[in-house]
C-alpha positions as protocol buffer text, in pm:
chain_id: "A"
residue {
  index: 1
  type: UNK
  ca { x: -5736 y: -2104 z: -3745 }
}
residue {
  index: 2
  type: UNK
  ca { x: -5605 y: -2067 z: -3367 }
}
residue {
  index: 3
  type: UNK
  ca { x: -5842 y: -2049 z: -3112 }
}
residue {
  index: 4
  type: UNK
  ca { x: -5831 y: -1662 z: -2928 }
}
residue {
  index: 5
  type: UNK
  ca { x: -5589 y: -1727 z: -2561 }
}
residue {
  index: 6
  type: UNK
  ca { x: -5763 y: -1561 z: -2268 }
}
residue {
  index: 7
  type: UNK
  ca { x: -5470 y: -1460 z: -2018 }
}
residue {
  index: 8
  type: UNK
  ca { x: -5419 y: -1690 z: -1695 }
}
residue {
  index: 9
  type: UNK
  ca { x: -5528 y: -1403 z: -1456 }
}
residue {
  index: 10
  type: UNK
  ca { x: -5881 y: -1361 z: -1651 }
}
residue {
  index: 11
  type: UNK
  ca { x: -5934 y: -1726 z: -1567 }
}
residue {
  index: 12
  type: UNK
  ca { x: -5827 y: -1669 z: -1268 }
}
residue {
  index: 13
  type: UNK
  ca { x: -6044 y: -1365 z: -1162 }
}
residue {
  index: 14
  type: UNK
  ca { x: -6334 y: -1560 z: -1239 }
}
residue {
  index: 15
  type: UNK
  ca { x: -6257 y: -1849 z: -1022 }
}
residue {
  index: 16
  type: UNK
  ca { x: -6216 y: -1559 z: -749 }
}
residue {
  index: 17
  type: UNK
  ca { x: -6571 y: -1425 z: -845 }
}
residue {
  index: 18
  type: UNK
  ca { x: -6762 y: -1758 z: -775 }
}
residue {
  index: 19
  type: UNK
  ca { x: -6549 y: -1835 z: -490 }
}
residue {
  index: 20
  type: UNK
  ca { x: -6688 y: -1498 z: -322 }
}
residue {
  index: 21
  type: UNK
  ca { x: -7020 y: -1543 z: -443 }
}
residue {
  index: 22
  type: UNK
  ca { x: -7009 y: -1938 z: -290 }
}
residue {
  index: 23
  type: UNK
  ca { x: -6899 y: -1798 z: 49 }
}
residue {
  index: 24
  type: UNK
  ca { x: -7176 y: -1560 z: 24 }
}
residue {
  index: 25
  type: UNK
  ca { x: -7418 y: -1789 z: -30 }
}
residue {
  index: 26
  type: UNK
  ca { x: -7271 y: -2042 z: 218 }
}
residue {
  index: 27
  type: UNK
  ca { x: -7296 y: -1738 z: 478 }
}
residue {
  index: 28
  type: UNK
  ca { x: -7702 y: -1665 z: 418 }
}
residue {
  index: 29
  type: UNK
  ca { x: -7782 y: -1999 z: 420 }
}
residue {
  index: 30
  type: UNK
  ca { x: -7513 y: -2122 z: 734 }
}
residue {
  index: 31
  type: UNK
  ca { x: -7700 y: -1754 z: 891 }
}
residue {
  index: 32
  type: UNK
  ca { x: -8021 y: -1805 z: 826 }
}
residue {
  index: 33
  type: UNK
  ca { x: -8026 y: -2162 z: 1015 }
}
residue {
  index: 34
  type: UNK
  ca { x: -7801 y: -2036 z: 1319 }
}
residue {
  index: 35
  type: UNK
  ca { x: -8042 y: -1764 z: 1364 }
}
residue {
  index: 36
  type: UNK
  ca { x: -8339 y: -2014 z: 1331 }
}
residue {
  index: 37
  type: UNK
  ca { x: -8218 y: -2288 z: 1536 }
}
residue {
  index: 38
  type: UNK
  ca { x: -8100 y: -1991 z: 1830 }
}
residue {
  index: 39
  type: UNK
  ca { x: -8495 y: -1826 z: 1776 }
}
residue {
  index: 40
  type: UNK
  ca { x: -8615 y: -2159 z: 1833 }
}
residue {
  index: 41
  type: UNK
  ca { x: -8396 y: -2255 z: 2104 }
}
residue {
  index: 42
  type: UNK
  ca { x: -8479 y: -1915 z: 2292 }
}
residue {
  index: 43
  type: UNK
  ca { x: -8818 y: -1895 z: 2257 }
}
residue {
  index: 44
  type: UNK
  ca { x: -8913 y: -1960 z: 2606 }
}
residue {
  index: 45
  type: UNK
  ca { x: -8620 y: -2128 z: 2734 }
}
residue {
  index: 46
  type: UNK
  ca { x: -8518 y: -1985 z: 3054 }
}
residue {
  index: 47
  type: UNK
  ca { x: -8199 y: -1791 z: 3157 }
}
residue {
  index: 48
  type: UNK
  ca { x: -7963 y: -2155 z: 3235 }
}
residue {
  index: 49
  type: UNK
  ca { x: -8077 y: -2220 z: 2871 }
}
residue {
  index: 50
  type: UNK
  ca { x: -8020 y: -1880 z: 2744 }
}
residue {
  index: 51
  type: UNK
  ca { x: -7689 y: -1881 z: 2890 }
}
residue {
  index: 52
  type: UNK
  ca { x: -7571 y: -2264 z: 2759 }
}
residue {
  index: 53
  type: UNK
  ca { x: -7706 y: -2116 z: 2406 }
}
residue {
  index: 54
  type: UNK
  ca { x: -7420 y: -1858 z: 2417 }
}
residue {
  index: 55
  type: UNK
  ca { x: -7206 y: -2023 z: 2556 }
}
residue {
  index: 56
  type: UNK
  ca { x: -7254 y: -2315 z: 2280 }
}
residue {
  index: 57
  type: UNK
  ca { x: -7179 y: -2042 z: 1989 }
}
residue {
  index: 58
  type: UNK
  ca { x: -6867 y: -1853 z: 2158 }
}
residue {
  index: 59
  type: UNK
  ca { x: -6705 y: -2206 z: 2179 }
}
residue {
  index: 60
  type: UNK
  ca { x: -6844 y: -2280 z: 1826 }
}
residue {
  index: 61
  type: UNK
  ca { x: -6697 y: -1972 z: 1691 }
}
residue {
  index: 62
  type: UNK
  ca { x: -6390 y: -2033 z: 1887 }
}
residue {
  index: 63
  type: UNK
  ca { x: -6300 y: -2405 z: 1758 }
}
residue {
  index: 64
  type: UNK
  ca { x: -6370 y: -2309 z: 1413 }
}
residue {
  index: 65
  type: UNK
  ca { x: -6130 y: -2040 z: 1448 }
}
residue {
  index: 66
  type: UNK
  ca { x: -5887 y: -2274 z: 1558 }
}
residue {
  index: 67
  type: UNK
  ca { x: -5924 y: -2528 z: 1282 }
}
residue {
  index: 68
  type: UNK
  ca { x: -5933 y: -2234 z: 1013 }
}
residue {
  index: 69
  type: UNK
  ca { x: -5540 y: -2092 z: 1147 }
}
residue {
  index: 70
  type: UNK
  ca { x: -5400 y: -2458 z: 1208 }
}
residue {
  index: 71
  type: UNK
  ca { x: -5500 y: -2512 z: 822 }
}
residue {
  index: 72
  type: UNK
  ca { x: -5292 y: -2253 z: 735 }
}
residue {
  index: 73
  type: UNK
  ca { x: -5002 y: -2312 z: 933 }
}
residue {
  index: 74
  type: UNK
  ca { x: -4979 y: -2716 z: 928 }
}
residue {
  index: 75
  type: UNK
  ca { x: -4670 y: -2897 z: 759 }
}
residue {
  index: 76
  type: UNK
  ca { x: -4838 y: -3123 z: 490 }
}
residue {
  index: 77
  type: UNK
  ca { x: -4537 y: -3394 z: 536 }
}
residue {
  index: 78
  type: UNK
  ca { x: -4677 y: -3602 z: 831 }
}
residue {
  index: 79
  type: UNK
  ca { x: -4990 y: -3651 z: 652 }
}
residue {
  index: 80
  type: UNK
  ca { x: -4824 y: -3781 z: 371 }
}
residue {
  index: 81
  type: UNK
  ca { x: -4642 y: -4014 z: 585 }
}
residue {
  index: 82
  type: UNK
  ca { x: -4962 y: -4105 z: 788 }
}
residue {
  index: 83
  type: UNK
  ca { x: -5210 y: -4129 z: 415 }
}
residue {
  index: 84
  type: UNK
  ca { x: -4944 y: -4373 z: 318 }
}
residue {
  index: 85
  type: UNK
  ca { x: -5016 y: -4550 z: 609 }
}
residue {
  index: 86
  type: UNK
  ca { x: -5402 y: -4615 z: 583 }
}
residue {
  index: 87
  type: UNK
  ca { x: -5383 y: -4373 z: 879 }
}
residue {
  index: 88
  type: UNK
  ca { x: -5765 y: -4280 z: 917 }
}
residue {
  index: 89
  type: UNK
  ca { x: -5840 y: -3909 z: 893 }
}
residue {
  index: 90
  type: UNK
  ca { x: -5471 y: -3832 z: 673 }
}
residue {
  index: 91
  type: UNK
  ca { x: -5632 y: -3789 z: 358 }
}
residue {
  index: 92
  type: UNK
  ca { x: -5918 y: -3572 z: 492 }
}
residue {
  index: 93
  type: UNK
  ca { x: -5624 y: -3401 z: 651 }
}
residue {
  index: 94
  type: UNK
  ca { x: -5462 y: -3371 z: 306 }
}
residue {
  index: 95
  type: UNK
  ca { x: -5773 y: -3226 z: 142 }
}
residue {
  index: 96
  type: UNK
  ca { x: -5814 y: -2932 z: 432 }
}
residue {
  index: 97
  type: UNK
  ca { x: -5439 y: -2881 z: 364 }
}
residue {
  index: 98
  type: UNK
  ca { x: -5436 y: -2874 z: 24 }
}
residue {
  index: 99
  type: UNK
  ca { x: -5731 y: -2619 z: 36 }
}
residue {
  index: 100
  type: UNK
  ca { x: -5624 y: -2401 z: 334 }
}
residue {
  index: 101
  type: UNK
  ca { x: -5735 y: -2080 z: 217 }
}
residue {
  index: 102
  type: UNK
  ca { x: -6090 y: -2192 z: 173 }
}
residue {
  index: 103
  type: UNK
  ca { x: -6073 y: -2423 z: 468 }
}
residue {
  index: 104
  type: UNK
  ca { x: -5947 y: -2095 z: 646 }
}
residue {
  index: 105
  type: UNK
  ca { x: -6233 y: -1882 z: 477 }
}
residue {
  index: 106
  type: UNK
  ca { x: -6467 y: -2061 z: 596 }
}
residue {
  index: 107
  type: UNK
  ca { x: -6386 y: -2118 z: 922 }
}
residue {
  index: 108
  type: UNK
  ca { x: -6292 y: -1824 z: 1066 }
}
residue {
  index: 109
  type: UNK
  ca { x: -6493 y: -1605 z: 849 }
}
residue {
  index: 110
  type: UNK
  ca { x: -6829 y: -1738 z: 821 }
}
residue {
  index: 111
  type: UNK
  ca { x: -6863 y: -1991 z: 1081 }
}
residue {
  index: 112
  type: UNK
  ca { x: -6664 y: -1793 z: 1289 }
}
residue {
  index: 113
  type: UNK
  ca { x: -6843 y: -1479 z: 1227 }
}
residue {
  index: 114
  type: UNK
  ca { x: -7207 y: -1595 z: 1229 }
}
residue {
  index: 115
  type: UNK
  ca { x: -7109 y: -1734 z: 1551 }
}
residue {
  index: 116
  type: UNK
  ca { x: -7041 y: -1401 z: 1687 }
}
residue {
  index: 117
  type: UNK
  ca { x: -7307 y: -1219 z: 1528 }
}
residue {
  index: 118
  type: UNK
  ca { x: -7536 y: -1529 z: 1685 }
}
residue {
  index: 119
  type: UNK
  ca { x: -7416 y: -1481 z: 1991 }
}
residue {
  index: 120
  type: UNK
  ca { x: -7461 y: -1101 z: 1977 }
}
residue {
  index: 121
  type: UNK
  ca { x: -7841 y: -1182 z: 1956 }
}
residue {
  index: 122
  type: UNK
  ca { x: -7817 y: -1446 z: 2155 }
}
residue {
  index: 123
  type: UNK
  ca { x: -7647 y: -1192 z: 2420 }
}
residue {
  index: 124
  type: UNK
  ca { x: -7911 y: -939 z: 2372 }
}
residue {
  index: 125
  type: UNK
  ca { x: -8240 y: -1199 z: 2444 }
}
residue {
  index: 126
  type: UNK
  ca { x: -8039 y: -1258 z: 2786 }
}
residue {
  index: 127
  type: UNK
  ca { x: -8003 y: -896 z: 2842 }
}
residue {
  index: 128
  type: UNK
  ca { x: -8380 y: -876 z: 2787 }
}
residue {
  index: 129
  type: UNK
  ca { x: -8496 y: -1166 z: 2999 }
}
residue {
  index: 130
  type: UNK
  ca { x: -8253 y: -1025 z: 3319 }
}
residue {
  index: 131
  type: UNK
  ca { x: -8400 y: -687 z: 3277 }
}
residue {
  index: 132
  type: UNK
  ca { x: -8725 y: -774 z: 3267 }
}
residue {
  index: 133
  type: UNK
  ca { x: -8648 y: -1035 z: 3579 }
}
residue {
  index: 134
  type: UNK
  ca { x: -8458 y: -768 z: 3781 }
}
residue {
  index: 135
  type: UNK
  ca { x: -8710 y: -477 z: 3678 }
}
residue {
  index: 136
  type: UNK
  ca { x: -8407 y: -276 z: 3555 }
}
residue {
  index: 137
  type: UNK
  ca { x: -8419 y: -66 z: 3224 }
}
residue {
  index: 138
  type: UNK
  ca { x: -8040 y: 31 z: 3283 }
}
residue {
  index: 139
  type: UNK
  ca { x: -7823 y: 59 z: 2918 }
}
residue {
  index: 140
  type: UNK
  ca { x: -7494 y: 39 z: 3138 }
}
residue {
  index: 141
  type: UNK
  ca { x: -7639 y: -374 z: 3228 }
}
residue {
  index: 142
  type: UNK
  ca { x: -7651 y: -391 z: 2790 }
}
residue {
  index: 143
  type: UNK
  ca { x: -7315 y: -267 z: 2763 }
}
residue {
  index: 144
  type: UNK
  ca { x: -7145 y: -472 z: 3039 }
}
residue {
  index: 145
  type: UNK
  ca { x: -7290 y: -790 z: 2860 }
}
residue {
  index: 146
  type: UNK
  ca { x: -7219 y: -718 z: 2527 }
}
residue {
  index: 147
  type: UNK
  ca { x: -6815 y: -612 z: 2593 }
}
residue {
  index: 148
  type: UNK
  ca { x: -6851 y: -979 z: 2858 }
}
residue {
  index: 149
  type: UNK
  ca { x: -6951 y: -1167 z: 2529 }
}
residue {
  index: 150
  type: UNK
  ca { x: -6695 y: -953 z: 2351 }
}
residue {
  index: 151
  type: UNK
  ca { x: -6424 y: -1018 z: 2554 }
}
residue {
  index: 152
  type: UNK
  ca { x: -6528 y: -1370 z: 2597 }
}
residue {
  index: 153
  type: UNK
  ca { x: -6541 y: -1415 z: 2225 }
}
residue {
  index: 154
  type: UNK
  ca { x: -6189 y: -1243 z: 2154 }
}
residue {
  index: 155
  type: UNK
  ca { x: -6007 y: -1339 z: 2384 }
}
residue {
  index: 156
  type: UNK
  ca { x: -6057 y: -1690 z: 2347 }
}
residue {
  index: 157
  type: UNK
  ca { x: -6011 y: -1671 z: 1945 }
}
residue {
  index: 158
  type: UNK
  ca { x: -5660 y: -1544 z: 2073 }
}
residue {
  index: 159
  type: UNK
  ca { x: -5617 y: -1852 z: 2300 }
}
residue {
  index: 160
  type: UNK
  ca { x: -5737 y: -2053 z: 2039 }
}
residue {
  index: 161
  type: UNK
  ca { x: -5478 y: -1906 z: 1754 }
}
residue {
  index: 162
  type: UNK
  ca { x: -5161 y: -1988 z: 2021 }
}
residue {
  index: 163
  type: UNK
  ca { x: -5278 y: -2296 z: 2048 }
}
residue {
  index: 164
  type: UNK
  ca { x: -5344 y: -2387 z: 1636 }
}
residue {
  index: 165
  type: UNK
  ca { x: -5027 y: -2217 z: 1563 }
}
residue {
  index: 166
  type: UNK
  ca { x: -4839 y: -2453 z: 1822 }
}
residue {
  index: 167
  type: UNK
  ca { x: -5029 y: -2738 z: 1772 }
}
residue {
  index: 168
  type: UNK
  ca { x: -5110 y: -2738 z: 1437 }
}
residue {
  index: 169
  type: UNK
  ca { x: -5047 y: -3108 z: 1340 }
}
residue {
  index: 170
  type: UNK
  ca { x: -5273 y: -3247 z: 1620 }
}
residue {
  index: 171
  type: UNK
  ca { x: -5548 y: -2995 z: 1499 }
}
residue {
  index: 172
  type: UNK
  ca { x: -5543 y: -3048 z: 1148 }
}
residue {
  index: 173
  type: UNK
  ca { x: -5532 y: -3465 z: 1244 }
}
residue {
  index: 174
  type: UNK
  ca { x: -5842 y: -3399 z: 1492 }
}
residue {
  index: 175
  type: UNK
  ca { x: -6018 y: -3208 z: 1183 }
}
residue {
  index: 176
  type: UNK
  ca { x: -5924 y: -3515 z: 944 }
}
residue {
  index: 177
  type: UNK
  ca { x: -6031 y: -3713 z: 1182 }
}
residue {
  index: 178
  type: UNK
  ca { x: -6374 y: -3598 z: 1234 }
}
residue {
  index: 179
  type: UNK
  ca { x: -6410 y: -3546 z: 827 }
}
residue {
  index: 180
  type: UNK
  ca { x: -6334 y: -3924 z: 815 }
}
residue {
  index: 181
  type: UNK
  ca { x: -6616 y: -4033 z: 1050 }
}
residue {
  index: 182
  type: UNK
  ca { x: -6890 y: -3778 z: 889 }
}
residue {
  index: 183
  type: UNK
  ca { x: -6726 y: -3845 z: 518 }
}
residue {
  index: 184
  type: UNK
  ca { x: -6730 y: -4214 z: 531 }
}
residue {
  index: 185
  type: UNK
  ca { x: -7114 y: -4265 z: 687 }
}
């Protein structure tokens, strides 16, 4: 008696499913400590602080972004070349390659978007500690930060894509890299 087939795009499907629901989950949990860790780090730090803070997560959200389009537009042959080497960081390279639509998932959509979203709140704690400071209750001061972070945020995400598009290879190796030294320990 044969066994019943199910079709390759039921299989498939699935794999899609728990994919999505592993991003979500990566995204409460990668969320839920950002916000923590900023909370913490606000609470009562002052406005040089407040500032680093956002500053830390725009450049966060910006280097992730970078790393998530290199992924996806990296040649795999050098890596070969430098895995058959011993090269350190080439296979880690390899794996990011060989999974570039996750890799790029994750990067630029939830690191990359917690980041903003963290820096959003981030923006609006500073907004609140100047206002309070300067005794001004002004929503045009709100707005000006906010499309600053905005701007800030974009247009160094499109900076950052130039550069991973024409640098891909050093990115990706960078990435590998770094995997290496965290992978190995």
């Amino acid at each position: 008696m044969k066994k019943k087939q199910t079709p390759k795009g039921e299989k498939k499907t699935s794999g899609q499913y728990r994919w999505a629901f592993t991003v979500f989950l990566m995204a409460v949990a990668l969320s839920a400590v950002l916000s923590l860790a900023s909370e913490t780090m606000l609470s009562g730090a002052g406005m040089a602080a407040a500032l680093l803070i956002l500053v830390l997560f725009i450049s966060v959200g910006i280097l992730f972004d970078i790393v998530g389009v290199a992924v996806t537009a990296a040649d795999p042959k050098p890596f070969h070349s430098m895995a058959s080497h011993k090269e350190k960081g080439a296979r880690e390279a390899l794996m990011l390659l060989r999974n570039a639509g996750r890799v790029s998932s994750v990067c630029n959509d939830v690191v990359g978007d917690i980041c903003g979203i963290v820096s959003g709140a981030t923006g609006a704690v500073i907004v609140t500690q100047l206002q309070q400071a300067l005794n001004m209750r002004t929503v045009l001061f709100s707005v000006g930060v906010t499309a600053l972070i905005s701007g800030l945020t974009i247009g160094g995400k499109a900076l950052g894509k130039t550069v991973a598009i024409k640098k891909s290879t050093k990115v990706v190796y960078w990435a590998g890299r770094l995997l290496h030294v965290f992978l190995r320990k």
